[in-house]
Wavefront OBJ file of the C-alpha trace (Angstrom):
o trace
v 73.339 86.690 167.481
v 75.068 87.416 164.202
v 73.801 89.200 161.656
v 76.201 88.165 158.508
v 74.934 90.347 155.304
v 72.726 93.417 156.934
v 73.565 96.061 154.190
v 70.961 95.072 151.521
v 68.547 95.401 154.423
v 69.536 97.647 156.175
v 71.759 100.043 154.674
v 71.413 102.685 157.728
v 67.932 104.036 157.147
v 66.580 101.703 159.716
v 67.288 100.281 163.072
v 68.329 96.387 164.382
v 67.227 97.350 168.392
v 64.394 95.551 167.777
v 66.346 92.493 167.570
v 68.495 93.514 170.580
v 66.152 93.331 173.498
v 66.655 89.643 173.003
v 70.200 89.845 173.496
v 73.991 90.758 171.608
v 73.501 91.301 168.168
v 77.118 91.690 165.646
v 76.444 93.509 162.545
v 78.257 92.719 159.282
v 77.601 95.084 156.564
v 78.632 92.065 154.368
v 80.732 88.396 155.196
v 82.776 86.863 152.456
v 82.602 83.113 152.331
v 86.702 83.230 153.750
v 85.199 84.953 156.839
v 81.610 83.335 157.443
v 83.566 80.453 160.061
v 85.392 82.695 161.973
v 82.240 85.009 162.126
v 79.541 82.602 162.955
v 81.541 80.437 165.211
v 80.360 81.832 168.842
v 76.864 82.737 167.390
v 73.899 80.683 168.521
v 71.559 82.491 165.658
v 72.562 83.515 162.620
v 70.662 85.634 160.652
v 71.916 85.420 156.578
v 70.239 86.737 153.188
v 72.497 85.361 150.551
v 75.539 83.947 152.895
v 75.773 80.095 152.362
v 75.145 77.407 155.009
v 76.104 74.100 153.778
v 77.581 70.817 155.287
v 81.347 71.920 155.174
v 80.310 75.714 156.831
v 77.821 73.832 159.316
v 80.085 71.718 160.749
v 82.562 74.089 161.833
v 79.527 75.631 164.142
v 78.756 73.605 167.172
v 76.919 76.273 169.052
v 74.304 76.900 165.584
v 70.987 76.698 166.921
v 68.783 78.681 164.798
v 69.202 80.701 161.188
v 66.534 83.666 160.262
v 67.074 84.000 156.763
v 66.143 87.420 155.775
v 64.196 87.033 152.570
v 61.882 84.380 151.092
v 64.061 82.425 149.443
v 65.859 79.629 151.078
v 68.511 77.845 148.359
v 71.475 79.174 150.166
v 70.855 77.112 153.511
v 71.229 73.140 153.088
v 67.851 72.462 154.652
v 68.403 68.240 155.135
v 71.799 68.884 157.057
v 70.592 71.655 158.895
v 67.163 69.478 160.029
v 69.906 66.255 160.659
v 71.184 68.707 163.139
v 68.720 69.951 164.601
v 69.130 73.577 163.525
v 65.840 75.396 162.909
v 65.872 78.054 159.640
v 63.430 80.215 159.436
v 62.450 82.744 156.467
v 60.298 85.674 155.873
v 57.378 85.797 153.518
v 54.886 88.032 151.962
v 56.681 91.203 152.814
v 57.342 93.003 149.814
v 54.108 92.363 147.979
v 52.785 95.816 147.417
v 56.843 96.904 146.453
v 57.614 94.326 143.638
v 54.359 94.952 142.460
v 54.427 98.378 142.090
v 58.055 97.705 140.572
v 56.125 95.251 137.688
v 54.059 98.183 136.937
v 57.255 100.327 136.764
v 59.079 98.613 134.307
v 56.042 97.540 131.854
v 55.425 101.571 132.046
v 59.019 102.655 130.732
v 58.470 99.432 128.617
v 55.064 101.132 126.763
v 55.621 104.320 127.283
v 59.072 105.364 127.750
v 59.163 108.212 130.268
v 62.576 108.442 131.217
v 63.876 108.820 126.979
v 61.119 111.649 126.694
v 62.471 113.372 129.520
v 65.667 113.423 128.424
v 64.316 114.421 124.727
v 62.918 117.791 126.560
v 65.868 117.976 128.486
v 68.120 118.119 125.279
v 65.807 121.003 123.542
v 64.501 118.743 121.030
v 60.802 119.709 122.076
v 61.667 123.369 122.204
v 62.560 123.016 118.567
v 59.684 121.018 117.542
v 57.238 122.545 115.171
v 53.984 121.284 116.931
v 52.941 120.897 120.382
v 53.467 117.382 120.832
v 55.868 114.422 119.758
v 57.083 111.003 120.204
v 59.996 109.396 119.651
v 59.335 105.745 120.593
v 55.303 103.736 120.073
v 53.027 104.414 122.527
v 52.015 101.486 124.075
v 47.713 101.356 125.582
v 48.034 98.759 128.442
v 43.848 98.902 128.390
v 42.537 95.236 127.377
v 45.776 93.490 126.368
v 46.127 90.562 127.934
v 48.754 90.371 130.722
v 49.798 86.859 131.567
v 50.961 85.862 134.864
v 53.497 82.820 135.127
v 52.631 81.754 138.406
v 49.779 82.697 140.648
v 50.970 82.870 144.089
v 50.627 85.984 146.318
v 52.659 88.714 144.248
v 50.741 86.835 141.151
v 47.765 87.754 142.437
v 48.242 91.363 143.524
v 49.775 91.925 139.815
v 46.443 90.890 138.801
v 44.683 93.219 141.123
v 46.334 96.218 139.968
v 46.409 94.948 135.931
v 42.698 94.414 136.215
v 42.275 98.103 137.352
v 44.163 99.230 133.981
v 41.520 97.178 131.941
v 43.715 94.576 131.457
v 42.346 91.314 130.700
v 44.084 88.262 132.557
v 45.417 85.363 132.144
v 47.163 82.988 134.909
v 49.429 79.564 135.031
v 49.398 77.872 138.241
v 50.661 74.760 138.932
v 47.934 74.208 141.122
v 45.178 75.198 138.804
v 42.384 73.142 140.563
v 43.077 75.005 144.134
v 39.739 75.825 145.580
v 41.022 79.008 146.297
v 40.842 79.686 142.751
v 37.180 79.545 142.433
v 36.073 82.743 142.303
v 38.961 83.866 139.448
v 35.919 83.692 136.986
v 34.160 85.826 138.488
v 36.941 88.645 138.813
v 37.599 88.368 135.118
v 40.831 86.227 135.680
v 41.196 83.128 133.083
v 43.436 80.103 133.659
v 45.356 79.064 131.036
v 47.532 76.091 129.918
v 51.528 76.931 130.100
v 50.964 76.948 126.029
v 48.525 79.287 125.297
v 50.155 81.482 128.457
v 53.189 82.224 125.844
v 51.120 82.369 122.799
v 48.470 84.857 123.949
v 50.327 87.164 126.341
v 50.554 90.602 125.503
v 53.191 91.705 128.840
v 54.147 88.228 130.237
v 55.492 88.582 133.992
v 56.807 85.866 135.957
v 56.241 84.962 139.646
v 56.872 81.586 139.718
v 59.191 79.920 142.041
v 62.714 78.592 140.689
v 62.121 74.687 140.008
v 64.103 72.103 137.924
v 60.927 72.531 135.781
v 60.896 76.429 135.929
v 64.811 77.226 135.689
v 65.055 78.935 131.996
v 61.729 78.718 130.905
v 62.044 81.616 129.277
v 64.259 79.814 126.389
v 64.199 80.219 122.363
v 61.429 77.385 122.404
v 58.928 79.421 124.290
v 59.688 82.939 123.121
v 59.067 82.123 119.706
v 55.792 80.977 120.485
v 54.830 85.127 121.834
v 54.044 88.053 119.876
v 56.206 90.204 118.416
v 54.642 92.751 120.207
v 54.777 91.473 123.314
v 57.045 92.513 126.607
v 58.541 90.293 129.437
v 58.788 91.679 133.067
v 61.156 89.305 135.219
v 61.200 90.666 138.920
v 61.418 87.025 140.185
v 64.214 84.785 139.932
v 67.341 85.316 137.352
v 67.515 81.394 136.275
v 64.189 81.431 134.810
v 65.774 83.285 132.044
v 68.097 81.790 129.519
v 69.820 85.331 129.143
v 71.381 84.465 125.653
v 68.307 83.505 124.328
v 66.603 86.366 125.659
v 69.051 88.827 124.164
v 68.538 87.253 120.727
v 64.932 87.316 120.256
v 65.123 91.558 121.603
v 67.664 91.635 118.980
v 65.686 89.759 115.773
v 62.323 91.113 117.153
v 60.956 87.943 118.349
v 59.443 90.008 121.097
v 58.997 93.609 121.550
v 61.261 94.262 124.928
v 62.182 93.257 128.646
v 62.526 94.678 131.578
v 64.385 92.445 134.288
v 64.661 92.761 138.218
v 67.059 89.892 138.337
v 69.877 87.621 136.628
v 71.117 84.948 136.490
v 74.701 85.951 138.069
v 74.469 89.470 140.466
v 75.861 91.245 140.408
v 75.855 90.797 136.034
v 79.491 89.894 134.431
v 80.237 92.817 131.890
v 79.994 90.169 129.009
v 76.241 89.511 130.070
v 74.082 89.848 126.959
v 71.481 91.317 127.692
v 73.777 94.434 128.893
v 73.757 95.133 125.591
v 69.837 94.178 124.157
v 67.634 96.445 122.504
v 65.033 97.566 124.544
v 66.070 95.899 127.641
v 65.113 97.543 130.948
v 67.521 96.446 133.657
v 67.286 97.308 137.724
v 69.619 96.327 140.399
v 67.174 93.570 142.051
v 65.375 96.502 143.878
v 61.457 95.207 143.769
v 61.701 94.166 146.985
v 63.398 97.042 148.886
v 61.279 99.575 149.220
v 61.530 101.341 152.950
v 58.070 99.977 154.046
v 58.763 96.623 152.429
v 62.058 96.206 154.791
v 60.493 98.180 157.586
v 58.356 95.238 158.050
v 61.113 92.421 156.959
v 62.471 93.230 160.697
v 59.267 93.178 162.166
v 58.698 89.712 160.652
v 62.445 88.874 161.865
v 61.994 90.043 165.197
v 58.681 87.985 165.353
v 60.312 84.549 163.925
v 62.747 85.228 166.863
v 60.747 85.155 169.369
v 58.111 82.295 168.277
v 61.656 80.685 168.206
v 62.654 81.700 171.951
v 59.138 80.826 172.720
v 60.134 77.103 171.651
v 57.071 78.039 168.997
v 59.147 78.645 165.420
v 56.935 80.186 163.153
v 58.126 80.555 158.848
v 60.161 76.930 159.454
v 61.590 75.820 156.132
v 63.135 72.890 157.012
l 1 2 3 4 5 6 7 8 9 10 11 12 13 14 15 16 17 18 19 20 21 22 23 24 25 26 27 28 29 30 31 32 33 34 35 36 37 38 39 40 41 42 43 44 45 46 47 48 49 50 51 52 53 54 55 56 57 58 59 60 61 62 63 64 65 66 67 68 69 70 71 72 73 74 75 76 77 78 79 80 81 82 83 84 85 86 87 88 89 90 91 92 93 94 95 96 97 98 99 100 101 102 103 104 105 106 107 108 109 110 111 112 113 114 115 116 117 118 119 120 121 122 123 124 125 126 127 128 129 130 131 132 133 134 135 136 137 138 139 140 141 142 143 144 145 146 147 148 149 150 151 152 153 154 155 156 157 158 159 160 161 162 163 164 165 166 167 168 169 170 171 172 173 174 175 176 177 178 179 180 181 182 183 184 185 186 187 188 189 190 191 192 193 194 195 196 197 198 199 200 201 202 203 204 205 206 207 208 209 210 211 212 213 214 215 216 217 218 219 220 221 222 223 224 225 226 227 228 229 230 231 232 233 234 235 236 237 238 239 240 241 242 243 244 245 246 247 248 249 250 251 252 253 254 255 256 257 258 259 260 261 262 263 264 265 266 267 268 269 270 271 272 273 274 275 276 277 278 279 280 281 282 283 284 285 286 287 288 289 290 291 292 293 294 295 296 297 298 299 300 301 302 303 304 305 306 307 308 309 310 311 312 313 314 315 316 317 318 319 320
């Protein structure tokens, strides 16, 4: 077993035995594409999180028999060559709920209320010199009965929900599959579904949770942000491509909306020319939502547990 890109989970503050009782496990901190071939080539199981699998790099694998990817998305493995061969990929799902969520909140918190510039206002005397007992340099943003809008209503979807309802929040939700039994109770939790439409028009914080489709990729685009308040914030801890970063950057900068704060991009790591480097109030973190220490705690577990089910000739988590 080869494990070709461990760092991002597993950085040293946890432990692959787990995976070892089932045999040799390599370790690769990180694999270049150069060095995935020479690598991979003895492994019967490869486990990947952003290493690509395609036609060219299967091919030169005749042992492959199995590849865990280690996150929820999937795009990096070609899933029709690998099922042609008779490879089985796996992935893991559902794991960092409770961590990107908390993450959402994070961001639309700086976003309203910005913690970290009063800090360093107090931190730089200015409050020691102020006149009365109180101050602030930036709006003050109540989260209690705007409307947060949720593109996409899927499990992270709904725990945003959850938490944004507790705020007194009011909420509204896209789904693709808006006539989902599953959905029947929203009413009754205070949860309205909307059309894509009035999603962008009535959103106060818009966050997105959808998955990345030829329908989704940069629908956040000049068309649809000038449809949202001026007031209103975007939280992207989802995928990069669903933002049309240039866009983005120029409705921050003419006011079209209010601010961002982004998880992900459309190239990581960002080129130094990216523009919304460079946005006014633009929150940016390193794609970290997901990697809390309980979050990848229990990524192994779920890895270890797709390994077996596979040694078990019983996959569980098959993708292709």
């Amino acid at each position: 077993m080869v494990i070709l890109d461990g760092h991002t989970i597993n950085p040293g503050d946890l432990s692959w035995d787990p995976l070892k009782k089932f045999g040799e496990v390599v370790v690769y901190d990180r694999t270049g594409p150069q060095d995935v071939v020479e690598r991979a080539k003895n492994a019967d199981i490869i486990f990947t999180s952003k290493v690509v699998f395609n036609k060219k790099v299967i091919d030169q694998l005749p042992k492959l028999k199995y590849i865990s990817v280690m996150a929820t998305g999937y795009n990096v493995i070609d899933l029709k060559y690998t099922r042609e061969k008779n490879i089985v990929v796996t992935n893991v799902s559902n794991y960092s709920t409770p961590s990107v969520t908390q993450l959402v909140f994070a961001l639309i918190f700086e976003l309203a209320r910005h913690v970290g510039a009063h800090d360093q206002s107090v931190r730089k005397g200015e409050w020691g010199k102020s006149l009365d007992f109180c101050y602030w340099i930036t709006p003050q943003l109540d989260l209690y009965k705007k409307q947060m809008g949720i593109l996409g209503f899927g499990n992270i979807g709904k725990a945003v929900a959850e938490v944004a309802l507790a705020f007194g929040m009011q909420v509204l939700a896209y789904d693709v599959n808006a006539n989902d039994p599953r959905h029947d109770n929203l009413k009754k939790r205070g949860i309205k579904l909307v059309s894509i439409d009035e999603l962008f028009r009535q959103s106060d914080v818009l966050t997105l949770h959808c998955p990345l489709t030829d329908e989704t990729r940069e629908i956040i685009n000049s068309q649809n942000l000038s449809k949202m308040k001026r007031s209103a914030l975007l939280i992207n801890t989802g995928r990069g491509p669903l933002v049309h970063e240039a866009d983005l950057a120029k409705a921050l900068s003419s006011g079209i909306i209010a601010g961002a704060g982004l998880d992900v991009l459309q190239a990581e790591p960002p080129d130094a020319n990216n523009p919304l480097l460079s946005a006014p109030n633009c929150i940016l973190t390193p794609h970290i939502a997901w990697a809390s220490l309980d979050a990848r705690s229990l990524l192994i577990e779920m890895l270890v547990d797709n390994l077996a089910a596979f040694l078990n000739n019983k996959p569980l988590s098959v993708v292709n």
